[in-house]
N, C-alpha and C positions, 0 to 999 in steps of 0.2 A: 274779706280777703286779707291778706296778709301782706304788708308793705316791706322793699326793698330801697324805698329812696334814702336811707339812711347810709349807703355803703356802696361803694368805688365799684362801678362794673366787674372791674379783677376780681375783685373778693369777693361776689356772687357764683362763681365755680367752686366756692369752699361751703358751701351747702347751706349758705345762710335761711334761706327758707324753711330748709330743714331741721336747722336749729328751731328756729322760732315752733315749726309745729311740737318737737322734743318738749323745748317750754312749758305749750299749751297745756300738754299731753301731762305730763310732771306737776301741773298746776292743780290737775284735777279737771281741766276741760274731757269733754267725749272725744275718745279718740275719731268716731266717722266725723261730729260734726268739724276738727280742726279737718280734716282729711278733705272734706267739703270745699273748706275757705280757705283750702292750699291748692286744691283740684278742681273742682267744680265752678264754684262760683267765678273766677277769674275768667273763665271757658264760655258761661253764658255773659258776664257782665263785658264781654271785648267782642261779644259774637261772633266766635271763632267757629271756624268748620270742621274743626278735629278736636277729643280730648274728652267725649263721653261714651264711646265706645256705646253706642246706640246700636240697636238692629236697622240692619242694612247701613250702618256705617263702613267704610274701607278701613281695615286696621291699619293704625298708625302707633303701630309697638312694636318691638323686637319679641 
């Protein structure tokens, strides 16, 4: 996963996450696996009930 405890609440609406996957991404990482430890993995490792868009999931996306 990818950590945000470095940075003030406020400034995680400036896409910090999203930087760091650009990073990744720029570094030469796989673009699915950062995609993963931005999306994914956070979704199983919190046991969340939305956010892998599974069959017979309820969409929860615009």
């Amino acid at each position: 996963m990818f950590c945000s405890d470095d940075k003030h609440p406020d400034d995680l609406i400036l896409g910090h996450i999203d930087a760091l996957c650009a990073r990744a991404v720029a570094k030469g990482s796989d673009v699915f696996k950062v995609l993963q430890a931005a999306c994914i993995n956070p979704v199983k490792h919190y046991k969340m009930d939305v956010g892998l868009l599974q069959q017979n999931d309820p969409a929860d996306l615009l």
